[in-house]
C-alpha positions, 0 to 999 in steps of 0.5 A: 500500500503507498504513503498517499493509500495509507493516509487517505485510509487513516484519514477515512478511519479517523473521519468516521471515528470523529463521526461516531464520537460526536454522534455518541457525546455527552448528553443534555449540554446546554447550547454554547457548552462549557466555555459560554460563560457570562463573558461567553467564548474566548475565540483565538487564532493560532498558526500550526507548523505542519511538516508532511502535506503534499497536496490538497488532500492533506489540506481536507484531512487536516481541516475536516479533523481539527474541524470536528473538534468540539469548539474549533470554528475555522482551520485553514491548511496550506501544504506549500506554506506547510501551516495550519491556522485554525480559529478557536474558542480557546475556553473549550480547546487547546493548543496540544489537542490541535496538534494531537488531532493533526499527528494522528493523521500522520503529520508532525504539527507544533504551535507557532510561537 
């Protein structure tokens, strides 16, 4: 199998995954979650570096999953400026799961400083 079946494999596996983890999440949170308080979110915008994406596709799965985590409004992959920009309530989602998300695709990912 090559890089570009394997990754478009995990992707699809995680994708799904996401998919069924959000389907099967808690129950009964109000509207807004955790992180809509008095002041109400605390939206930031931070720059990923991203080594390994080599076209398009890597772009979609990295902002199809960092999308998907609850609290993540906006991700923006570029393969030729090797980054990620991804807009976030800051209150509901860190940094460290960002990069997380992005290196179980496959991809070496750290925050911008």
């Amino acid at each position: 199998m090559s890089i570009f079946s394997r990754r478009t494999f995990a992707a699809a596996i995680l994708f799904a995954a996401a998919l069924a983890a959000v389907a099967c999440g808690p129950q009964g949170e109000t509207a807004g979650g955790s992180g809509a308080g008095a002041g109400g979110p605390v939206v930031k915008v931070s720059e990923f570096d991203v080594e390994g994406m080599t076209c398009g596709h890597c772009e979609r799965a990295i902002q199809t999953t960092v999308g998907m985590i609850e609290g993540v409004e906006t991700v923006q992959a570029s393969h030729t400026g090797k980054k990620a920009v991804v807009r976030y309530d800051a209150a509901r989602v860190k940094p460290e799961a960002i990069v997380a998300a992005i290196e179980k695709l496959g991809y070496t990912a750290k925050l911008r400083s």
